[in-house]
N, C-alpha and C positions, 0 to 999 in steps of 0.2 A: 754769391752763394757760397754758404760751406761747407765742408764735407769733414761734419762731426767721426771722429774715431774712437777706440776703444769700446763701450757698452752701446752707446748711441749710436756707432760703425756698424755693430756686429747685427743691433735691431734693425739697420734698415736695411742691411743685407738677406735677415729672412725677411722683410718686408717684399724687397723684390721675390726671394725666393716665391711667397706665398700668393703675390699675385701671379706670378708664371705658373704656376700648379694650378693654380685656381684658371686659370686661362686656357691649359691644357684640358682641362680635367672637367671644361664646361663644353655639354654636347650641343651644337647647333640644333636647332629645328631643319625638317626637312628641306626648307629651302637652302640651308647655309652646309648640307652635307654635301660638300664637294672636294673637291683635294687643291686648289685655290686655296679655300679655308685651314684645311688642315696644312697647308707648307706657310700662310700667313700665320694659324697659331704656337706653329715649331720655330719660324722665324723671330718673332715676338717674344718668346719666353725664354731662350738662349740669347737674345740681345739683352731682355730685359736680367739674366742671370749674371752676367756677364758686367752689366750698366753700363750701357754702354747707348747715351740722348736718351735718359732714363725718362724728364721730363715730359720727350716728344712723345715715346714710346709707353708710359703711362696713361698721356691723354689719349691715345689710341686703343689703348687696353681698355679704359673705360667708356670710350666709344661704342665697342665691340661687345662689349658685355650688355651697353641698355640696348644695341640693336637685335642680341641675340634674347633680352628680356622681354623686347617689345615683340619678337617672332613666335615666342611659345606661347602657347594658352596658359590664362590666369586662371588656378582655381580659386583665389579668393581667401583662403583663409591667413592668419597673422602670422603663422607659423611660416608659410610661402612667401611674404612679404620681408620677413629678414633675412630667408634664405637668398632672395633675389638681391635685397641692397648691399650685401656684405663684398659681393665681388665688383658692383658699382663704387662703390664707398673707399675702397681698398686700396685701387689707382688712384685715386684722388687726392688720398694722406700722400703716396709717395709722390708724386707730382707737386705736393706744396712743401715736401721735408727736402725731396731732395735724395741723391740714389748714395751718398756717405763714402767714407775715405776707401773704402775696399769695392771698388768700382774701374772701371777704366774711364768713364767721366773724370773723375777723383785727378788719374794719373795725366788726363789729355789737361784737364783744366783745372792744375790743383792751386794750389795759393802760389801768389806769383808776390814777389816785394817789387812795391812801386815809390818809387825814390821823386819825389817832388821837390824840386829847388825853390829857391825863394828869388833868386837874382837871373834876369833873363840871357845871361850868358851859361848856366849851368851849374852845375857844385862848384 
C-alpha cells in the first residue's frame, strides 16, 4: 500500500477529515443516544483525524453509518436516498485509497527498501 503525497496526500487527509465530521455530525436514532455511542463517535473521528488503522477504522465508520441508516425511518423520497449513501459511500473510497503520507499509518508503515539478494549467502 502507498501513501500518495503532496495533492493526493492533502485530498485524502480532508477525505479522512470529512468522514469524521460526517460521523460526528450524524445524529443516532433513539436507540443509539447513549454516551457509549457518543465516546465510540469522539474516539472514531480523532483516530480517524489523526490516521491512525485508517483501513480498520473506516470499515467501522461505514458500519456505523448503515446501522444508524438502517435505525431511522425512511421517508422515501431520492433526495433522502443521496443524503443517506454519501456518508456510506465515503468510508469506503477511504478504506480502498488508503489514509496518504500525512497520516500516522504513513509514519508507522511508510515505505520501507527491501534489499533481495540473488545468492543465498546474502549481498
Amino acid at each position: 500500500m502507498g501513501f500518495p503525497r503532496g495533492v493526493a496526500g492533502f485530498a485524502l487527509a480532508l477525505l479522512r477529515l470529512s468522514v469524521a465530521a460526517k460521523l460526528l455530525t450524524t445524529g443516532g436514532p433513539a436507540a443509539l443516544d447513549q454516551p457509549w455511542w457518543l465516546v465510540l463517535q469522539v474516539t472514531l473521528a480523532v483516530m480517524l483525524l489523526l490516521g491512525v488503522l485508517t483501513p480498520v477504522l473506516a470499515l467501522i465508520c461505514c458500519g456505523a453509518q448503515i446501522a444508524v441508516t438502517f435505525a431511522a425511518p425512511w421517508t422515501g423520497s431520492a433526495e433522502n436516498w443521496l443524503t443517506v449513501m454519501v456518508p456510506i459511500i465515503d468510508p469506503v473510497v477511504l478504506l480502498l485509497l488508503g489514509p496518504g503520507a500525512y497520516s500516522l499509518d504513513a509514519r508507522a508503515f511508510g515505505r520501507r527498501l527491501l534489499v533481495l539478494s540473488t545468492s543465498p549467502d546474502g549481498p
